[in-house]
Backbone as JSON, one array per atom type, in Angstrom:
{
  "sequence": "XXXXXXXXXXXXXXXXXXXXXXXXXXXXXXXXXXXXXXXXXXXXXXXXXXXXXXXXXXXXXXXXXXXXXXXXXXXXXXXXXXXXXXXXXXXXXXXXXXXXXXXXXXXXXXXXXXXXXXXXXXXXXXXXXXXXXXXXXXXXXXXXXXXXXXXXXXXXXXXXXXXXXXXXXXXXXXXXXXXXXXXXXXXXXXXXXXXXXXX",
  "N": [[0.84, -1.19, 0.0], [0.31, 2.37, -1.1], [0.89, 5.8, -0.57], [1.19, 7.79, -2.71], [2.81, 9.93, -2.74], [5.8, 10.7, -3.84], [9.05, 9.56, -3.62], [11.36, 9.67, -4.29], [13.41, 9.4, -7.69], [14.03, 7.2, -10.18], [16.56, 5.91, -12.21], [16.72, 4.25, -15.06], [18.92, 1.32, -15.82], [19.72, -1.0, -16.9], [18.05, -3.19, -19.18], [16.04, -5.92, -19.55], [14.82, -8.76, -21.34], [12.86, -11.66, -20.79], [11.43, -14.81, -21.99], [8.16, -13.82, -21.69], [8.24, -11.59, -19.96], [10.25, -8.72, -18.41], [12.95, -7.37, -17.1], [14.23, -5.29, -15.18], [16.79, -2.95, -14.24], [17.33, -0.54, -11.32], [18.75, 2.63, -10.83], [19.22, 4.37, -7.75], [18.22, 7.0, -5.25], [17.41, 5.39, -3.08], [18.02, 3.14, -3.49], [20.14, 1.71, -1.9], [18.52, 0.97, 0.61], [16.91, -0.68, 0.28], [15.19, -4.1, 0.39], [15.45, -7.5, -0.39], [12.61, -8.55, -1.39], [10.91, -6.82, -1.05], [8.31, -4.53, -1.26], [8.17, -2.09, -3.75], [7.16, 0.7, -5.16], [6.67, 1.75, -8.84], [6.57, 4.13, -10.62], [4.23, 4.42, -10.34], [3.31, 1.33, -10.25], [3.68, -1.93, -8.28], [6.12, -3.45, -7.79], [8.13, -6.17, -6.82], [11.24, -6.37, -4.97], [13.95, -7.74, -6.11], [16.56, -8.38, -6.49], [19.64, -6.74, -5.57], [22.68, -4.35, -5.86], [25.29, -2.7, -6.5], [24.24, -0.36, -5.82], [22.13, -0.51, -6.54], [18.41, -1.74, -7.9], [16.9, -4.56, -9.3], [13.79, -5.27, -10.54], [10.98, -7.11, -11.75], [8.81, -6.88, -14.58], [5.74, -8.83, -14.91], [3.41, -10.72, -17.54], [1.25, -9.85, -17.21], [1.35, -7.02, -16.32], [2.45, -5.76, -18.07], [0.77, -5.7, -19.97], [-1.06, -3.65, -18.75], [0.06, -1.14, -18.26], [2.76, 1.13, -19.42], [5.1, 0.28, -18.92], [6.44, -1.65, -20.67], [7.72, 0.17, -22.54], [9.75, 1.15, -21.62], [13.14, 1.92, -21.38], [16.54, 1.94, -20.86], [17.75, 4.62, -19.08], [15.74, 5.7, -18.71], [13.47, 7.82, -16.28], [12.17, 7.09, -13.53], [9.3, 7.41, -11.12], [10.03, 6.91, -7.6], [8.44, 5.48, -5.28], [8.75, 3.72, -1.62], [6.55, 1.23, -0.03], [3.78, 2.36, 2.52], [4.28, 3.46, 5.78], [2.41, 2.37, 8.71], [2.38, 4.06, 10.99], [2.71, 6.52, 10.02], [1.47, 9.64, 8.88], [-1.06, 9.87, 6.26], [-0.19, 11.34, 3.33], [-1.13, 11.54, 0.85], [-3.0, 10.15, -1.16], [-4.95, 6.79, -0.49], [-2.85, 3.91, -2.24], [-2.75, 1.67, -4.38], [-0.97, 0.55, -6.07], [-1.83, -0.73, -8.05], [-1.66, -0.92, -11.17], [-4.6, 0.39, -13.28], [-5.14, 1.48, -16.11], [-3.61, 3.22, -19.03], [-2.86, 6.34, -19.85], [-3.33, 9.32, -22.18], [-1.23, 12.02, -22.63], [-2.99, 15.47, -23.23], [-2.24, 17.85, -23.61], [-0.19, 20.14, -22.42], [0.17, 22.93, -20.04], [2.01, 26.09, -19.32], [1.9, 28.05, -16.6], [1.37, 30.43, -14.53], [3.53, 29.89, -12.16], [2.43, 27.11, -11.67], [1.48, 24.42, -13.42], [-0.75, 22.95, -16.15], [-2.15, 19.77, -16.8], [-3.72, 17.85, -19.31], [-5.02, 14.52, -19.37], [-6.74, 12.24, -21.49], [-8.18, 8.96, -21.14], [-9.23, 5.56, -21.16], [-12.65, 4.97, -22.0], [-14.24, 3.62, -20.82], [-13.47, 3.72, -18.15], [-14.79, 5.75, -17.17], [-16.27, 5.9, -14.91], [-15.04, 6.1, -12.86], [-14.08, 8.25, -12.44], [-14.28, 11.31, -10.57], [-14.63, 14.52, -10.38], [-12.94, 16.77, -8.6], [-12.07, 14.55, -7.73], [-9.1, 11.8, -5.88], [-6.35, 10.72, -7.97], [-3.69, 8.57, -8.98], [-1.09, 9.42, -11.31], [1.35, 8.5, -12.86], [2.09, 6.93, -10.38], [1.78, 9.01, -8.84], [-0.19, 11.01, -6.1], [-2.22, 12.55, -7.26], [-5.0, 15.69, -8.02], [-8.18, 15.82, -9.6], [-9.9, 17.58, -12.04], [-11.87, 19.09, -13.99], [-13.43, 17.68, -15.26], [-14.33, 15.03, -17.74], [-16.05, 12.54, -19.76], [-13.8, 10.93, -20.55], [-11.53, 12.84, -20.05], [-9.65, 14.25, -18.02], [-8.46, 16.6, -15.93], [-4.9, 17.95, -14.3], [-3.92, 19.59, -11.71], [-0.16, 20.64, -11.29], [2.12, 21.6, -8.72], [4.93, 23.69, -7.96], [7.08, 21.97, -6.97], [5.82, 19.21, -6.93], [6.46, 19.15, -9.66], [9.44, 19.72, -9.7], [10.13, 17.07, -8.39], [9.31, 15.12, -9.57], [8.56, 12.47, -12.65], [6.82, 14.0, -13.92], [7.26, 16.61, -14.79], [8.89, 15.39, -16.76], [6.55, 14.9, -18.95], [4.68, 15.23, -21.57], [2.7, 16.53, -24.2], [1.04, 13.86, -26.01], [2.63, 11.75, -24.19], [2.28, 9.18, -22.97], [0.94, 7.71, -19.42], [0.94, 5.87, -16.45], [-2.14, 5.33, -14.77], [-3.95, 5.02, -11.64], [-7.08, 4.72, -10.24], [-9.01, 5.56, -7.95], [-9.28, 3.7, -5.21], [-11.3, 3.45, -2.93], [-13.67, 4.5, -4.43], [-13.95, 2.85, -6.49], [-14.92, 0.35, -4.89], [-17.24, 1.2, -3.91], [-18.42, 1.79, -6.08], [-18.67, -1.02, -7.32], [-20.19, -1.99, -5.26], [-22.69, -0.42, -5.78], [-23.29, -2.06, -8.1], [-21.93, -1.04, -10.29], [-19.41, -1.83, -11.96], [-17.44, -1.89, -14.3], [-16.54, -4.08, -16.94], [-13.31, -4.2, -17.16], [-11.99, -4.04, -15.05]],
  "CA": [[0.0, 0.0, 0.0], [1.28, 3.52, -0.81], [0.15, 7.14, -0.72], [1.44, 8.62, -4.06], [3.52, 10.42, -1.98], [6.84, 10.07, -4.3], [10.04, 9.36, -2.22], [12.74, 10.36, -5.34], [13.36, 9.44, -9.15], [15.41, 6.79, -10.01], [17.15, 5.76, -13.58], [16.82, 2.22, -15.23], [20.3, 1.52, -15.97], [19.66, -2.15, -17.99], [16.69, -3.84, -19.15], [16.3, -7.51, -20.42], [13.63, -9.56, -21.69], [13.13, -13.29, -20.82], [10.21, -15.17, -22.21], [7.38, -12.21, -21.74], [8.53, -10.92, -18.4], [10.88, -7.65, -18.43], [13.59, -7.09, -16.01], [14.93, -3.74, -14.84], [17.87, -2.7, -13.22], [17.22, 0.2, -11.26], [19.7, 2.98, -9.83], [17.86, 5.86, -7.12], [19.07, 7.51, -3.86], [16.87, 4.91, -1.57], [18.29, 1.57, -3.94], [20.82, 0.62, -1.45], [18.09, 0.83, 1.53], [16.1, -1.47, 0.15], [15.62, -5.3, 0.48], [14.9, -8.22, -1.69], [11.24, -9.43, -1.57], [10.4, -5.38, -0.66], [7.64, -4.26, -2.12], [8.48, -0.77, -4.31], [6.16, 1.49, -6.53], [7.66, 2.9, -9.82], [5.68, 5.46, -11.91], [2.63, 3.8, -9.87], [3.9, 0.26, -10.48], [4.02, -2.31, -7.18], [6.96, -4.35, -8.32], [8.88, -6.78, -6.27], [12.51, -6.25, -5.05], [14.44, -9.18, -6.4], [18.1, -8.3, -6.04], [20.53, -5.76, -5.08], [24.04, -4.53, -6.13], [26.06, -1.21, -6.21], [23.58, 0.98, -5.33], [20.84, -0.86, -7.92], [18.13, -2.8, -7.46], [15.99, -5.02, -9.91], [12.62, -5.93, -10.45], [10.47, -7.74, -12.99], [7.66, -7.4, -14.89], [5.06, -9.89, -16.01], [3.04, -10.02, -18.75], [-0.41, -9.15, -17.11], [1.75, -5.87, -15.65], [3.08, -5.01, -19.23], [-0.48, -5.57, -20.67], [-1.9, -2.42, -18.36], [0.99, -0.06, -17.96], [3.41, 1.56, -19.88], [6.25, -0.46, -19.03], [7.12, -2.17, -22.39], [8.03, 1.06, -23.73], [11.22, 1.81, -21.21], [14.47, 2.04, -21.78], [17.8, 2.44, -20.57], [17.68, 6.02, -19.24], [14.19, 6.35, -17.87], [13.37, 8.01, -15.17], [10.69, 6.61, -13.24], [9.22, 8.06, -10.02], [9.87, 5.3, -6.75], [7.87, 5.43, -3.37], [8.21, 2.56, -0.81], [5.2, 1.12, 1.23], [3.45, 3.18, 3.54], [4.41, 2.94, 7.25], [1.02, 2.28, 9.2], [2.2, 4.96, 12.45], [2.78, 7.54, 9.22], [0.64, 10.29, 7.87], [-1.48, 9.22, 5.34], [-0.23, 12.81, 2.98], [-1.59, 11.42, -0.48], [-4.44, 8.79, -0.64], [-4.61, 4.94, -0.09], [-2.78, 3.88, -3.79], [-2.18, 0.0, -4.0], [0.16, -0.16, -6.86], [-2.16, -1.43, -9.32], [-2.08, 0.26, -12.67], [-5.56, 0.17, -13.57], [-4.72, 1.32, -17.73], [-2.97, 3.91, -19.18], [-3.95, 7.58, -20.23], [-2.45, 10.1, -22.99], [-1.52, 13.73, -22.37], [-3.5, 15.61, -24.83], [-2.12, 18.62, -23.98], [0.1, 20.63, -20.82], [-0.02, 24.14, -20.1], [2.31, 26.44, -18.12], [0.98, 28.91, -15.77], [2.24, 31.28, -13.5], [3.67, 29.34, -10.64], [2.14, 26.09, -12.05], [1.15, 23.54, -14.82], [-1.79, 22.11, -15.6], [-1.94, 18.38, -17.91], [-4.84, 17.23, -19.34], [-5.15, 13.21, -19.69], [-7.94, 11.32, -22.13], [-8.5, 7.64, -20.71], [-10.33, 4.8, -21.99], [-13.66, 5.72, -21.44], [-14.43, 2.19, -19.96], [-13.26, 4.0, -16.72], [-15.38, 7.14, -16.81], [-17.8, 6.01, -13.46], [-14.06, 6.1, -11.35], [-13.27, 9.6, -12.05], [-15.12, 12.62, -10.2], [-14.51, 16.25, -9.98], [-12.55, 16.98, -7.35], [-11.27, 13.02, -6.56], [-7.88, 11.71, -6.08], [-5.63, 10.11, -8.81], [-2.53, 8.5, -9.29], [-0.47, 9.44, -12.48], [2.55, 7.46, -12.76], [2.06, 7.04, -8.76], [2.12, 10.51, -7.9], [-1.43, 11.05, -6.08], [-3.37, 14.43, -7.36], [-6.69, 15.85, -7.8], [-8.73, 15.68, -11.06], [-11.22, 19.01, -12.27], [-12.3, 19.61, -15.66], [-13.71, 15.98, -15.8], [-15.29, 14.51, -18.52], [-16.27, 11.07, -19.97], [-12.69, 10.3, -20.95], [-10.56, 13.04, -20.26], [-9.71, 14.98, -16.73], [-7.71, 17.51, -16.16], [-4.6, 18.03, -13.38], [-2.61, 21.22, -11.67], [0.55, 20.3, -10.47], [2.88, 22.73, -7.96], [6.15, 23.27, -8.66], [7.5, 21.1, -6.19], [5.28, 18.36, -7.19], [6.8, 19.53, -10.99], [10.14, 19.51, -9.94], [10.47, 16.23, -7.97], [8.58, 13.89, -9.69], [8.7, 12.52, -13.79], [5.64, 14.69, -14.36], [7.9, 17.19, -15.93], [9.05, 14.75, -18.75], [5.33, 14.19, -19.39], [4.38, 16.43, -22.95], [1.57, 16.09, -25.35], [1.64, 12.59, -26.44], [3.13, 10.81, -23.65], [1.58, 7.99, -22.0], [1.56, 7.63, -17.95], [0.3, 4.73, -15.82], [-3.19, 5.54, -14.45], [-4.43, 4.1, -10.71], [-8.17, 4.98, -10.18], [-9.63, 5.51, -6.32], [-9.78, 2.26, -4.72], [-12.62, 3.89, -2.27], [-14.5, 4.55, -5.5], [-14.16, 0.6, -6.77], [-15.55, -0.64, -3.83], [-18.76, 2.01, -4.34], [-19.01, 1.2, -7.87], [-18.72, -2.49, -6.87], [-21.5, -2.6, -4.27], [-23.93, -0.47, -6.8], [-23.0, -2.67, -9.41], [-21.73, -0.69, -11.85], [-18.03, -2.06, -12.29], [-16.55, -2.03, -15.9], [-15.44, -5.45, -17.31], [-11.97, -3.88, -17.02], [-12.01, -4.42, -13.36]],
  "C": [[0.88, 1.24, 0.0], [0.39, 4.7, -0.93], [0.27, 8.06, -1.75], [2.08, 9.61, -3.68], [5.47, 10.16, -2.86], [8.17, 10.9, -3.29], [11.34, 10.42, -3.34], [12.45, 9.74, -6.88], [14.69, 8.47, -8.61], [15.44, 6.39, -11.47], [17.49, 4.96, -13.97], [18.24, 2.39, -16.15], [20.58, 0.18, -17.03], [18.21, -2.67, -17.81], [17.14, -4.9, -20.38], [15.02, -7.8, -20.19], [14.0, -11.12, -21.48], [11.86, -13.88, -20.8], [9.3, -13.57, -22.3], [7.81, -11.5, -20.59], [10.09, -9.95, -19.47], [11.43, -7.48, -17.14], [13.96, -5.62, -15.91], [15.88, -3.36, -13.48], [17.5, -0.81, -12.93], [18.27, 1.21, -10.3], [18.85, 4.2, -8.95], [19.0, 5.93, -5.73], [18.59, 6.57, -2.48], [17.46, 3.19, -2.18], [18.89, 0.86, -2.68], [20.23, 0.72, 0.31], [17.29, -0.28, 1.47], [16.15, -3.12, 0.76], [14.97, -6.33, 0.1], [13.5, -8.99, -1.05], [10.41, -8.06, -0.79], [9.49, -5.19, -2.06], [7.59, -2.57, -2.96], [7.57, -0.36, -5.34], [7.14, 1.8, -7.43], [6.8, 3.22, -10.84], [4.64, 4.2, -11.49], [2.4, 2.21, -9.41], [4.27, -0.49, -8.92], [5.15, -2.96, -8.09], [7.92, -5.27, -6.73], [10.81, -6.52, -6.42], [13.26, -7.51, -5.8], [16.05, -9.73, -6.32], [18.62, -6.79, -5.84], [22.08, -5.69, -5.43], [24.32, -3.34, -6.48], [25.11, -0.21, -5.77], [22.11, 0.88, -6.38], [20.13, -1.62, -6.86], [17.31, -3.59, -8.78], [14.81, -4.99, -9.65], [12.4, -6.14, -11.59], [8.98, -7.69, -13.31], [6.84, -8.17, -15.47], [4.28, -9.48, -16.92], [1.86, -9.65, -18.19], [0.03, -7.47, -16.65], [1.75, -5.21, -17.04], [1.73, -4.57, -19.42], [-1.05, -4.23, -20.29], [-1.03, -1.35, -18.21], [1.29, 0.53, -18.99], [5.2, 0.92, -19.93], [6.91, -0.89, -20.08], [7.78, -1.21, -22.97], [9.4, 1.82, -22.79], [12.16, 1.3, -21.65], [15.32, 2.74, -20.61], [17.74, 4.01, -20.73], [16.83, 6.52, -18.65], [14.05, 6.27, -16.68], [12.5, 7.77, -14.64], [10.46, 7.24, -11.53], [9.15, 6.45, -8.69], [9.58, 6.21, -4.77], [7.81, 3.75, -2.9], [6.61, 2.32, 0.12], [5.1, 2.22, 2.41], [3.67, 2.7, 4.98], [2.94, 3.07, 8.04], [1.06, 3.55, 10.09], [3.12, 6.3, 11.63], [1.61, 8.24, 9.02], [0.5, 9.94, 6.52], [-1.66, 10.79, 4.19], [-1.2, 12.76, 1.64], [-3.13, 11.22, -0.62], [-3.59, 7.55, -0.92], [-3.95, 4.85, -2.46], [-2.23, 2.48, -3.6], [-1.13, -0.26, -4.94], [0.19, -1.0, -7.94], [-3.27, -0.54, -10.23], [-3.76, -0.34, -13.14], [-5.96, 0.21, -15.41], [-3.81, 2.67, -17.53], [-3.88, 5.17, -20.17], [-2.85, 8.49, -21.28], [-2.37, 11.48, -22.52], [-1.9, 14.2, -23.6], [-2.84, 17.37, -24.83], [-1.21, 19.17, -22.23], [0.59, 22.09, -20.8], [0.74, 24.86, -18.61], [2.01, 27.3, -17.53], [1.63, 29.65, -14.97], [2.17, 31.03, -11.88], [3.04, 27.7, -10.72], [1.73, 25.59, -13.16], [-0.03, 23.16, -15.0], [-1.41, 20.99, -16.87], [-3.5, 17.83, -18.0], [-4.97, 15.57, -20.17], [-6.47, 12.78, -20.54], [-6.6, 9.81, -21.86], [-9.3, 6.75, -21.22], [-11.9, 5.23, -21.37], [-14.65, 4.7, -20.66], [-14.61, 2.68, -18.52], [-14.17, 5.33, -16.04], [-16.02, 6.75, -15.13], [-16.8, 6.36, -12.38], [-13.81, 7.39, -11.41], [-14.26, 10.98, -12.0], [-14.42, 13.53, -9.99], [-14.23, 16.13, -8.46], [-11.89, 15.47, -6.37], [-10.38, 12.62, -7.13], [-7.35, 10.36, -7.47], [-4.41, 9.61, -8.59], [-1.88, 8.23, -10.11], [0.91, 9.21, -11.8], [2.69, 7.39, -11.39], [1.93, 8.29, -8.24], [0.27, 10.57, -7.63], [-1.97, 12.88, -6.78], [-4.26, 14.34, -7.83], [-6.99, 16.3, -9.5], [-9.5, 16.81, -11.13], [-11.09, 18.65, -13.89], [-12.75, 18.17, -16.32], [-14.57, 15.72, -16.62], [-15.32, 12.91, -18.88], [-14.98, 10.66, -19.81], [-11.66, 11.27, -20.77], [-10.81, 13.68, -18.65], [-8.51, 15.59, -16.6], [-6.35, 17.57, -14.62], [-3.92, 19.25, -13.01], [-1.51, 20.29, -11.06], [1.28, 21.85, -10.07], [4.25, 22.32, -8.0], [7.39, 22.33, -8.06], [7.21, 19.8, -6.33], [6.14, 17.88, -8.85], [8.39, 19.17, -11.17], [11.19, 18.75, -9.22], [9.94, 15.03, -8.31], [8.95, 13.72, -11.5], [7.38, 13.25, -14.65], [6.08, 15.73, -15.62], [8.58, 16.84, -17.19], [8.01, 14.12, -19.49], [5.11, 15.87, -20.44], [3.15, 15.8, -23.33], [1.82, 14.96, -26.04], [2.18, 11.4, -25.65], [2.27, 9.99, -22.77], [1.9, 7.96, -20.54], [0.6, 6.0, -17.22], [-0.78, 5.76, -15.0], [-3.79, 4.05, -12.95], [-5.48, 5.08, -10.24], [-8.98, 5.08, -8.31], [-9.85, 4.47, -5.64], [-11.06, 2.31, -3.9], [-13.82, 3.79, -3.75], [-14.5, 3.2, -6.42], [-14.57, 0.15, -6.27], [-17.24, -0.04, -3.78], [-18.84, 1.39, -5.04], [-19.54, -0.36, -7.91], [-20.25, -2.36, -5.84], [-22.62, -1.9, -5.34], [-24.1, -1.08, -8.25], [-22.84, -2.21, -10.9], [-20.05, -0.84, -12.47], [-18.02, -2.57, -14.09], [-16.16, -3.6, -16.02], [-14.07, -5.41, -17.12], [-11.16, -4.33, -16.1], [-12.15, -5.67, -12.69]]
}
């Protein structure tokens, strides 16, 4: 469980393929705290620790992970945003975010502002019933708040702190992010029975 609360940025340093699964070597400022069978977010992503070495760590993805993310499309170089699990006798600063990419969303457009940004995402529209005016998100893990919502697209501000500690700022027109949807609002949707096949 995490809060979208991102810890630092860290920078995949090798990536290999074996069968459908995707490995990634990752380097960051919290790698050599970690420890193997730790559970780590990246750009939203729960992934499993799996090893450790100079100041790296791995993990791997499978193919039901590839299928909903964005993953498939890194490379050597990418910066991905990494929060560990939430401590229970922590402030809860974000919202509840479990670490499971729900799909993926496009920027259609990002706008700078005086003193902030705003980014506006279109989503499959499968997901429209999870996203309300004014409720929380998590793009590539980072939690923030949605306005300008419509069927398929919703809008975000970020602050420049948010802008210039997270991979938000290498997000343009065109780029894809991992998308995790309200888990409070799944469990509604779920009891009035209106959950998506997606789900």
């Amino acid at each position: 469980m995490f809060t979208g609360i991102i810890e630092c940025m860290g920078k995949l340093v090798s990536v290999s393929k074996k069968g459908t699964n995707i490995s990634f070597w990752v380097k960051s400022p919290i790698s050599g705290e970690l420890k193997v069978d730790q559970s780590v977010s990246h750009d939203g992503v729960c992934l499993t620790v799996e090893a450790l070495q100079d100041g790296m760590h791995c993990v791997t993805a499978i193919e039901e992970t590839l299928s909903k993310t964005n993953l498939s499309g890194w490379d050597v170089g990418t910066e991905v945003n990494i929060e560990r699990c939430m401590l229970l006798n922590g402030r809860l600063d974000g919202h509840i975010v479990q670490g499971h990419v729900d799909t993926t969303a496009v920027c259609l457009d990002r706008k700078e502002l005086d003193g902030s940004w705003e980014y506006i995402f279109q989503f499959p529209i499968t997901f429209t019933h999870l996203v309300i005016e004014k409720g929380s998100v998590a793009v590539n893990g980072t939690s923030l708040t949605c306005f300008h919502v419509g069927e398929d697209v919703f809008t975000i501000a970020v602050i420049p702190y948010t802008f210039n500690y997270t991979n938000i700022s290498r997000v343009e027109k065109g780029t894809e992010v991992n998308i995790e949807f309200d888990i409070l609002g799944k469990y509604v949707q779920r009891r009035m029975g209106g959950v998506s096949s997606e789900l």
